[in-house]
BAKOL-201690 format. One record per residue (C-alpha): residue number from 0; x, y, z; residue in one letter. Coordinates in pm, 1 decimal, m for minus. Layout:
BEGIN
+-----+----------+----------+----------+----+
:   i :       c1 :       c2 :       c3 : aa :
+-----+----------+----------+----------+----+
: NUM :        X :        Y :        Z :  a :
...
+-----+----------+----------+----------+----+
END
This chain:
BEGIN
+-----+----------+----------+----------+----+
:   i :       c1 :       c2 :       c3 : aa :
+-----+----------+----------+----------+----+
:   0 :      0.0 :      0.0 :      0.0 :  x :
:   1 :    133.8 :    346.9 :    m74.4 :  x :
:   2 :    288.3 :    593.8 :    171.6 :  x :
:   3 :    m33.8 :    744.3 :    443.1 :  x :
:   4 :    m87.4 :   1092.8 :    434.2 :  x :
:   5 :     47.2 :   1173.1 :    772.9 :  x :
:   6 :    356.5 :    983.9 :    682.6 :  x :
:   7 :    370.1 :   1210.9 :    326.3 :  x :
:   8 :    285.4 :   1528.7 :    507.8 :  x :
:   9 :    601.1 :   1507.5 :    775.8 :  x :
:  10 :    812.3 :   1413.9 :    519.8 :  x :
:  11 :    735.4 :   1734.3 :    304.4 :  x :
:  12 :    765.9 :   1925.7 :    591.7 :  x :
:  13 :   1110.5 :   1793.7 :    698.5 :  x :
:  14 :   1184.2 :   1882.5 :    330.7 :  x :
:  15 :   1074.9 :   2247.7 :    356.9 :  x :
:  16 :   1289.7 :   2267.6 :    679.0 :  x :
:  17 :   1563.0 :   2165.0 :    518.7 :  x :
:  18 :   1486.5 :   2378.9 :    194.5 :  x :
:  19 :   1452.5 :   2694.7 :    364.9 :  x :
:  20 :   1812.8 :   2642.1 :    553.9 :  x :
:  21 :   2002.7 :   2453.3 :    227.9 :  x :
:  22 :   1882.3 :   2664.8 :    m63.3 :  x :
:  23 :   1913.1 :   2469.7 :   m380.0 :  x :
:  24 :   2015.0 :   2141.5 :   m259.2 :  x :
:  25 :   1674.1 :   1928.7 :   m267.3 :  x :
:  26 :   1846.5 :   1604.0 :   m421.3 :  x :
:  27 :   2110.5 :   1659.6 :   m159.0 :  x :
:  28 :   1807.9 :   1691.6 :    124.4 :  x :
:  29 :   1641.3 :   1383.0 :    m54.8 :  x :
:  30 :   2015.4 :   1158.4 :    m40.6 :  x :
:  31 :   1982.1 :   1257.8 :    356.7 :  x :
:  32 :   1641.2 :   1157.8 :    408.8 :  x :
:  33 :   1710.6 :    841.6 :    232.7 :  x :
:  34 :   2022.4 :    734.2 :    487.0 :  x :
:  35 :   1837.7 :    875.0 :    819.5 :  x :
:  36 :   1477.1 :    631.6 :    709.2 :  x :
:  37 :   1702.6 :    364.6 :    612.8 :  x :
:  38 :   1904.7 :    356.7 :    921.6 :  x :
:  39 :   2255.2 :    399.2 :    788.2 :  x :
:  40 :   2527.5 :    613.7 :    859.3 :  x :
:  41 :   2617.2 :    928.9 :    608.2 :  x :
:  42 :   2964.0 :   1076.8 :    522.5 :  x :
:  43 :   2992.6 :   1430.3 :    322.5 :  x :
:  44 :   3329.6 :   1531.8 :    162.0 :  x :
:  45 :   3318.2 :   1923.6 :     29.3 :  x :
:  46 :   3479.9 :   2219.1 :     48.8 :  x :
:  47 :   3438.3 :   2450.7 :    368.5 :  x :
:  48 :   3178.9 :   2677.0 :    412.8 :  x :
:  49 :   2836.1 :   2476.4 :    170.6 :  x :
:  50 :   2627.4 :   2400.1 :    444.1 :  x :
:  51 :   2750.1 :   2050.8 :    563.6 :  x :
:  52 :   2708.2 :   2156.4 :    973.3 :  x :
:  53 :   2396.9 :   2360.2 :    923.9 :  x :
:  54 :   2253.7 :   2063.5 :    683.3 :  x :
:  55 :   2274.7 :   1838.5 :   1014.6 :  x :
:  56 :   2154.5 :   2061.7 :   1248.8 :  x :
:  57 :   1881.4 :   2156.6 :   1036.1 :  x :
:  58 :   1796.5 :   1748.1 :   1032.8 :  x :
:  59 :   1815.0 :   1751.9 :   1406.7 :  x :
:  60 :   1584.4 :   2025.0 :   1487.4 :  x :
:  61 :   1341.7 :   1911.3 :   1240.8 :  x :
:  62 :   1272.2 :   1553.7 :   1395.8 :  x :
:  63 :   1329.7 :   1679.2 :   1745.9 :  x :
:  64 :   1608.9 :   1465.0 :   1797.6 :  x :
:  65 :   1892.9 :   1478.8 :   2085.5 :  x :
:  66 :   2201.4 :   1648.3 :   1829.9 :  x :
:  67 :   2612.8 :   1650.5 :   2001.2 :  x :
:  68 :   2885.9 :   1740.3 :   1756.7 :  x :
:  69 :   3230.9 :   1647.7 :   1803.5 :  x :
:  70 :   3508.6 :   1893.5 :   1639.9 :  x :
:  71 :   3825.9 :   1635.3 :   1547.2 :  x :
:  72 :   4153.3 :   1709.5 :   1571.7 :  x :
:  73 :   4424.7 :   1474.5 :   1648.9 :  x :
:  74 :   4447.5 :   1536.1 :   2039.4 :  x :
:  75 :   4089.1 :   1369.6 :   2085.8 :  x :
:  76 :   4063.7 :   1057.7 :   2214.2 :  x :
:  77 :   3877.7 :    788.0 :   2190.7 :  x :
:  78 :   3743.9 :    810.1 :   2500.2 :  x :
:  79 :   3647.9 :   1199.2 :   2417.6 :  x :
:  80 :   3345.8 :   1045.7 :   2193.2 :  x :
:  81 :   3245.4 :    683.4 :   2334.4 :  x :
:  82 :   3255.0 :    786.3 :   2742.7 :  x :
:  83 :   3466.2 :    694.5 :   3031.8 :  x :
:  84 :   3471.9 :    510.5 :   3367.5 :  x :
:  85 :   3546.4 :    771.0 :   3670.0 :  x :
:  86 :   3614.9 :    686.3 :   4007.1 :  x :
:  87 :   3295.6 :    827.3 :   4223.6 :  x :
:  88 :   3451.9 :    873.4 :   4609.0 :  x :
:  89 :   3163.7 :    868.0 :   4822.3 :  x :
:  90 :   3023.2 :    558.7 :   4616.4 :  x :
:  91 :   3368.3 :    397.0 :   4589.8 :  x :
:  92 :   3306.5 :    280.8 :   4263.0 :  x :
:  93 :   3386.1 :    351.0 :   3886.6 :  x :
:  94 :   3092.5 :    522.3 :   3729.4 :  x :
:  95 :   3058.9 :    531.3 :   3342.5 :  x :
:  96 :   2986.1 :    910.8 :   3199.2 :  x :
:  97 :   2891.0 :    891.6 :   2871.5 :  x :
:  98 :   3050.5 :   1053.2 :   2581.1 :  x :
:  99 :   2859.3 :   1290.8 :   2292.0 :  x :
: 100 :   2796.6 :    911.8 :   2120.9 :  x :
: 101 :   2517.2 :    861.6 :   2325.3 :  x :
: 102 :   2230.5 :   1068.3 :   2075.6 :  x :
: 103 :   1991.4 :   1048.0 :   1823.6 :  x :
: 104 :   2227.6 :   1182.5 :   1554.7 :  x :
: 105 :   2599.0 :   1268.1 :   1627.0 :  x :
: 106 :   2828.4 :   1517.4 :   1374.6 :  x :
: 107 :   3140.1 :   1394.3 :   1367.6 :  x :
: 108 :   3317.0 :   1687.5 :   1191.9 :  x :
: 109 :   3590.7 :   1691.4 :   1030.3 :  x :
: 110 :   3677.7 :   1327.6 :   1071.2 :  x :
: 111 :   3969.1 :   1267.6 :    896.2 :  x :
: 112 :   4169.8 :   1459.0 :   1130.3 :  x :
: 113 :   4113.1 :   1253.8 :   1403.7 :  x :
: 114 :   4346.6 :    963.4 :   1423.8 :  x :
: 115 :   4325.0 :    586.7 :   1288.3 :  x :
: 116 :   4287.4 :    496.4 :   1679.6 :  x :
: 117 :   3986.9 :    723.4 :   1757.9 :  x :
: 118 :   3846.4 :    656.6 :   1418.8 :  x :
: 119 :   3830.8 :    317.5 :   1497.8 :  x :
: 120 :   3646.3 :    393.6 :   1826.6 :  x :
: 121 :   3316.0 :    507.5 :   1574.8 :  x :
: 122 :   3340.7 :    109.0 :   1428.4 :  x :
: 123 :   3130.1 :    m45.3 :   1718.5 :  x :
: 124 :   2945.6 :    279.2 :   1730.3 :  x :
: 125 :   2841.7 :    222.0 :   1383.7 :  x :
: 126 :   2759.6 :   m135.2 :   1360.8 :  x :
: 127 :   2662.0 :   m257.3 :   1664.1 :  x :
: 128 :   2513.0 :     93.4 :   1775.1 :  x :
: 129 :   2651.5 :     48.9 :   2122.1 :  x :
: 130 :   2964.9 :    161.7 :   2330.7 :  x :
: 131 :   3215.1 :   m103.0 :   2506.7 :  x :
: 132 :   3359.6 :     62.7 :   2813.2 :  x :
: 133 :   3553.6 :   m162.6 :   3104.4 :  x :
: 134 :   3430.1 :   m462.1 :   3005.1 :  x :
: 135 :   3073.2 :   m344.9 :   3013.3 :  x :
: 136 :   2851.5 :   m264.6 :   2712.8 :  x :
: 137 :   2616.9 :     54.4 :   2644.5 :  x :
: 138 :   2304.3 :     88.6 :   2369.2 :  x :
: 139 :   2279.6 :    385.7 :   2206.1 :  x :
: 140 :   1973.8 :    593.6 :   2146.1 :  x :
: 141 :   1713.7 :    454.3 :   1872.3 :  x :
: 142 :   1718.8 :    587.7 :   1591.3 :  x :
: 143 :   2111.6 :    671.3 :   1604.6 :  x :
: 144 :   2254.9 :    815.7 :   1274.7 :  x :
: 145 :   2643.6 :    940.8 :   1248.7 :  x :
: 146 :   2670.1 :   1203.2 :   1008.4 :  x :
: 147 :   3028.2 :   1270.0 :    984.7 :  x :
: 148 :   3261.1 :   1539.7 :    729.6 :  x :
: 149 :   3545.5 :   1584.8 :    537.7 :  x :
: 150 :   3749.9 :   1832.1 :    351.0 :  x :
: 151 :   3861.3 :   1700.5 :     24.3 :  x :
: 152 :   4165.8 :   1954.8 :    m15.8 :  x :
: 153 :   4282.0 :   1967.6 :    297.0 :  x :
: 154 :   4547.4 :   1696.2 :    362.1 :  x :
: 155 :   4774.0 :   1846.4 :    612.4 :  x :
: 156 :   4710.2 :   1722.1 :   1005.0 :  x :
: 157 :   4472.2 :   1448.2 :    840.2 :  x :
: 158 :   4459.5 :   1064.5 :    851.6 :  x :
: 159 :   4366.2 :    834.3 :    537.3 :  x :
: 160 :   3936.7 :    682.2 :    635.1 :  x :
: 161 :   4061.0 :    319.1 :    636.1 :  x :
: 162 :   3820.9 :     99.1 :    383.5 :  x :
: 163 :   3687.6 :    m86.6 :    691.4 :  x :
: 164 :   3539.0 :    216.5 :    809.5 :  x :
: 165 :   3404.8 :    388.4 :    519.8 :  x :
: 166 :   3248.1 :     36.3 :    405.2 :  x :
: 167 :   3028.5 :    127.0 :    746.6 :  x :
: 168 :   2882.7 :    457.4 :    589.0 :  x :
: 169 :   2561.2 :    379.2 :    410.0 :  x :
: 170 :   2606.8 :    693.7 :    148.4 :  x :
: 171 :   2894.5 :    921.2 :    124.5 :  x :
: 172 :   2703.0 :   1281.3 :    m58.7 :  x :
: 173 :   2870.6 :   1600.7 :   m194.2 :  x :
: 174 :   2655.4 :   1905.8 :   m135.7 :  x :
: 175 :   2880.5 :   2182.7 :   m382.1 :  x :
: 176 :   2844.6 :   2549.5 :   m437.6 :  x :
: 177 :   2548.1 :   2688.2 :   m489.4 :  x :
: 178 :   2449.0 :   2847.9 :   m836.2 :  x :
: 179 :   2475.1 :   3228.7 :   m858.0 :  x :
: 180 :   2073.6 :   3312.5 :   m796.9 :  x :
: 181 :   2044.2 :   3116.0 :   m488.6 :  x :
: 182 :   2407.7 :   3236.9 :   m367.2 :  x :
: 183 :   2240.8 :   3565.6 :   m363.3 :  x :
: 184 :   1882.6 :   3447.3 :   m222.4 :  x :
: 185 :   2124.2 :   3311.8 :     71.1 :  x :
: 186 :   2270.4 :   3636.1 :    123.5 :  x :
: 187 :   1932.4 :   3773.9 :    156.6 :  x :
: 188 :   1808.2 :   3519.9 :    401.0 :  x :
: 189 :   2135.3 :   3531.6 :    585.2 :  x :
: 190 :   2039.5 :   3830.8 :    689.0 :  x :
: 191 :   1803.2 :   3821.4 :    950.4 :  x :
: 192 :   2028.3 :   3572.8 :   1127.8 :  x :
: 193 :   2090.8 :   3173.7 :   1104.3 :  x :
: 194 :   1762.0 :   3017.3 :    931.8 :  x :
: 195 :   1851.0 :   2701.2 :   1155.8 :  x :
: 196 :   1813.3 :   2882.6 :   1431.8 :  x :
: 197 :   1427.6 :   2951.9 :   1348.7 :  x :
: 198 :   1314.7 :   2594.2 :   1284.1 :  x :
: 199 :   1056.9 :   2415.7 :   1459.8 :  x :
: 200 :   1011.5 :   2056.8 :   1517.6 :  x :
: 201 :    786.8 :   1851.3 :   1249.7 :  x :
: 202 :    825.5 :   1558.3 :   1353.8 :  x :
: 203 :    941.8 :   1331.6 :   1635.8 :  x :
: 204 :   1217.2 :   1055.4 :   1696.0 :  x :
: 205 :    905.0 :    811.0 :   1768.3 :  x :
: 206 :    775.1 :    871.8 :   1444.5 :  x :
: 207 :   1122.0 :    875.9 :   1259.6 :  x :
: 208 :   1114.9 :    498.4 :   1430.8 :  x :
: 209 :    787.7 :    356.5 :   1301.7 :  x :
: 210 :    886.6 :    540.8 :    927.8 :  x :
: 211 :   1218.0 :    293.2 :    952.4 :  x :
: 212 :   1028.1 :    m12.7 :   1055.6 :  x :
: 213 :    790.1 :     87.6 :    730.9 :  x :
: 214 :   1065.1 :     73.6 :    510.4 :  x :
: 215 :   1130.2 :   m297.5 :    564.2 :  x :
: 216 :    757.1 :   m373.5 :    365.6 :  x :
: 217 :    853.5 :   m152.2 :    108.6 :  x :
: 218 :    882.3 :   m475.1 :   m204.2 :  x :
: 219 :   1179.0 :   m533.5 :   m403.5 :  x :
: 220 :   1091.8 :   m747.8 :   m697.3 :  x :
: 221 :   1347.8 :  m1095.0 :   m779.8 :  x :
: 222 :   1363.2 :   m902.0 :  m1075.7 :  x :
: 223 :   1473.6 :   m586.7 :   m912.8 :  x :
: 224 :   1687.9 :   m766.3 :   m669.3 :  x :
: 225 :   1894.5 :   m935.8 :   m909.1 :  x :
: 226 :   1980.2 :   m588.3 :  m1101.0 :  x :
: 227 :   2085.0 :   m453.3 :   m767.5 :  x :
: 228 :   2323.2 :   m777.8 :   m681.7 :  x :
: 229 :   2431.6 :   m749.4 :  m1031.6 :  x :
: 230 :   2608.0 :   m401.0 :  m1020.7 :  x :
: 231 :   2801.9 :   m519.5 :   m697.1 :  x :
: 232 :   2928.4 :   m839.2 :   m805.9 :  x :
: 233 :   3043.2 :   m675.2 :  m1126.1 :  x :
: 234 :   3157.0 :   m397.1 :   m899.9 :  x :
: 235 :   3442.6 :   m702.6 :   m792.0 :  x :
: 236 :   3520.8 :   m801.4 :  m1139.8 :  x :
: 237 :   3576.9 :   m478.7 :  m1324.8 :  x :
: 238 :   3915.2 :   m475.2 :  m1431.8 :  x :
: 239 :   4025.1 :   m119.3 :  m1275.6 :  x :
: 240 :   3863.3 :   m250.7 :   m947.5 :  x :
: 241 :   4112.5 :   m417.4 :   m657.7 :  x :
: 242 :   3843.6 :   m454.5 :   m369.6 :  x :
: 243 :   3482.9 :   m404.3 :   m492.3 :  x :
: 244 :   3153.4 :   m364.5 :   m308.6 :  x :
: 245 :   3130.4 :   m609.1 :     22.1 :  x :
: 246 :   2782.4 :   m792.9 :    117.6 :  x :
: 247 :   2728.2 :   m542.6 :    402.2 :  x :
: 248 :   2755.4 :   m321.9 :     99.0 :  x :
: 249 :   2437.0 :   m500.3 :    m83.6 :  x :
: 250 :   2226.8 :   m508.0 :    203.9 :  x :
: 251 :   2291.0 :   m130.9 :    246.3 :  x :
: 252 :   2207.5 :    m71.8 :    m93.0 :  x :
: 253 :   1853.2 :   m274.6 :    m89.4 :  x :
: 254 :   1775.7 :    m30.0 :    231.7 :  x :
: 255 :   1856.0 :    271.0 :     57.4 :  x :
: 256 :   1689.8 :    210.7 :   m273.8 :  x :
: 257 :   1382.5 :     95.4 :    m24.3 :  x :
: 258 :   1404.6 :    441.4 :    198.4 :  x :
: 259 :   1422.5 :    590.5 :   m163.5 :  x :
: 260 :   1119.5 :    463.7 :   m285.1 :  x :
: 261 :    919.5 :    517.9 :     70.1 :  x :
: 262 :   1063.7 :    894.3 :     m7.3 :  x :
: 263 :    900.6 :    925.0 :   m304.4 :  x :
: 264 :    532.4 :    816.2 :   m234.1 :  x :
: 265 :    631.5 :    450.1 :   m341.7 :  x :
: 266 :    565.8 :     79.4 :   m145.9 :  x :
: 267 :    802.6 :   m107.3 :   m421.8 :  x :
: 268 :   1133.2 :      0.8 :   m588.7 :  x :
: 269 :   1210.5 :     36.3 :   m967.9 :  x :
: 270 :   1533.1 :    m17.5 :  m1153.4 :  x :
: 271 :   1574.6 :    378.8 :  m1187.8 :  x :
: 272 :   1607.3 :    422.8 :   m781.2 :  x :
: 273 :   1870.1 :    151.4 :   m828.9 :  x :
: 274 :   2074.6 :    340.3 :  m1114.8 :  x :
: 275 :   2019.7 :    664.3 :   m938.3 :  x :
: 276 :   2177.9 :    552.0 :   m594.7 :  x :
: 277 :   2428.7 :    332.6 :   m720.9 :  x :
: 278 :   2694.1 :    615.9 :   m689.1 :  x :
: 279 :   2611.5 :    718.8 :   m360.3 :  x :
: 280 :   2625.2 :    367.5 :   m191.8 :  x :
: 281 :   2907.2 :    221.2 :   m376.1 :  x :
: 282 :   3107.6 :    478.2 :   m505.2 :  x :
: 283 :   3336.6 :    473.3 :   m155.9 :  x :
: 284 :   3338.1 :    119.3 :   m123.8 :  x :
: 285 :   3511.4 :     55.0 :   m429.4 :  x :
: 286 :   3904.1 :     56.5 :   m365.6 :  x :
: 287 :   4055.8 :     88.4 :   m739.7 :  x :
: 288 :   4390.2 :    m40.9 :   m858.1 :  x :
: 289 :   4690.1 :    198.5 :   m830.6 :  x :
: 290 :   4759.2 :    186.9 :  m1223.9 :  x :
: 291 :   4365.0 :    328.3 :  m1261.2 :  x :
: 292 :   4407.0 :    600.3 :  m1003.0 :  x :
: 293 :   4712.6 :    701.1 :  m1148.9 :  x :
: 294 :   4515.6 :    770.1 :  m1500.8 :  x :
: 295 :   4257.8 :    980.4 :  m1271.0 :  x :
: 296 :   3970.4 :    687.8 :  m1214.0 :  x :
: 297 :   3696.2 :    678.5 :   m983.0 :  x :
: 298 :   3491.8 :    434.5 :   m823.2 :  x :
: 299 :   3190.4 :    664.3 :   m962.5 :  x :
: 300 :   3342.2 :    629.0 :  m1365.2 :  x :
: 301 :   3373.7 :    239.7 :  m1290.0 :  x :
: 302 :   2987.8 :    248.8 :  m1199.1 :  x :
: 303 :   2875.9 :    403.1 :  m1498.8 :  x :
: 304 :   3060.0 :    158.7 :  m1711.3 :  x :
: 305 :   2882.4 :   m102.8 :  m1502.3 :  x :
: 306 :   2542.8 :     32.6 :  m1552.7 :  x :
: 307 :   2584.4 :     71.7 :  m1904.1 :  x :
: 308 :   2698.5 :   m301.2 :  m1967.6 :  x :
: 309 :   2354.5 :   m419.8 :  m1756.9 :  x :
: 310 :   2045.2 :   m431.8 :  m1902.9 :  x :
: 311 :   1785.7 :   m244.9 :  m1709.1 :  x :
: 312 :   1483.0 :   m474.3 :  m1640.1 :  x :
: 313 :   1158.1 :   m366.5 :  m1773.5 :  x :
: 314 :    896.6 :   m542.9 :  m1577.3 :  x :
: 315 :    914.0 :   m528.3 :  m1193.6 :  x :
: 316 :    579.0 :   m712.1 :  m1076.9 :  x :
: 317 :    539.9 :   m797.7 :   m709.4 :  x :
+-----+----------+----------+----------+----+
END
């Protein structure tokens, strides 16, 4: 059955939240969307200064969720994000304070300046969706999404995402510079102050919940399913390619293009959700061969290739 009309109406006003805050960016909103209703994890490499902080906090506000943002630099810890054990005198015990991990949706910015050690501190966080500390394990918050950034340019003071971790972000987005007639709508509504700063809720965490547990009746067709597995298994042939997508990688990518379709008014996925997420899901899993990155390949350029060798199924029946 289709999307309700509650469901449609807080998802178009998350949208306009969004919207007013991001000017010209509504694919960009819709990628975001997709990852937070599908219960993944979201990485976005650009430039300073497009919006990347204010895109999260903007998501935050609008679903009412519990927001902490962690500024990385390579003096942080891991401790500094997932918590730690202090000694409490007058109970004569350790007690466990909790880090900024313990939310409903955590910026990690900047988080290639952080160090392999407290990068690898966020893999638990990011699978499991709990905290290990002194032997003793802590849940996170449901829904929990990491949104974490990353200059692309800036390579001083910074430390290499290891494959391991980025294969645990469900889409990795670009949002880019704004065209000139927005740039100068922005200016305008820059200045009456912050636009995040006058959102209002639309939504709530609850209902963020029950949209996630929604997405797992939205059908994918054999059909459907078999295009999907298709592009990652070629995704490990492809003769550019040394490491290609993983299986955690395919059962993000069934998620998404189901989160994509809920998005978009739909209980059942077509072929074009699959082509038009493709990038965005696999693109940063896909570790190419040094000769192919030395003649300025991508895992994006060894997608396209791949989706133009498949034939696209026409019929999609449940």
């Amino acid at each position: 059955m289709p999307v309700n009309e509650p469901i449609t109406t807080a998802l178009s006003a998350i949208r306009d939240n969004l919207q007013n805050c991001i000017l010209g960016k509504s694919f960009e909103i819709e990628l975001l969307l997709t990852t937070l209703l599908a219960g993944g994890h979201v990485l976005i490499e650009d430039v300073p200064g497009t919006g990347k902080t204010q895109l999260i906090k903007a998501l935050s506000k609008s679903i009412n969720g519990e927001y902490r943002r962690i500024q990385c630099n390579p003096d942080i810890l891991p401790s500094d994000i997932t918590g730690v054990s202090v000694f409490h005198p007058h109970e004569e015990r350790f007690v466990f304070r909790p880090g900024p991990v313990m939310t409903n949706i955590l910026l990690v910015d900047e988080i290639n300046r952080a160090t392999t050690k407290t990068q690898s501190a966020l893999l638990e966080v990011m699978e499991e969706r709990s905290v290990t500390a002194d032997g003793v394990t802590y849940d996170l918050p449901h829904p929990f999404m990491l949104c974490a950034t990353q200059n692309p340019i800036d390579f001083e003071g910074t430390y290499h995402l290891p494959e391991a971790q980025l294969d645990r972000f469900m889409m990795k987005i670009q949002i880019g510079y704004p065209d000139a007639e927005t740039e100068k709508n922005m200016l305008y509504s820059h200045q009456q102050g912050q636009p995040v700063d006058q959102l209002r809720p639309v939504t709530t965490m609850e209902e963020i919940g029950q949209m996630q547990q929604q997405i797992r009746d939205v059908h994918a067709s054999e059909i459907v399913t078999d295009y999907l597995l298709e592009i990652v298994r070629r995704s490990r042939e492809h003769a550019d390619v040394l490491l290609g997508a993983s299986p955690r990688a395919s059962i993000a990518f069934l998620t998404a293009v189901k989160a994509f379709a809920f998005l978009q008014g739909r209980d059942f996925v077509l072929p074009d959700d699959i082509k038009i997420l493709a990038p965005y899901v696999l693109g940063h899993r896909i570790l190419l061969r040094p000769e192919s990155r030395l003649g300025n390949m991508n895992g994006n350029q060894v997608l396209f290739q791949i989706l133009r060798q498949i034939q696209v199924p026409v019929a999609v029946g449940r």
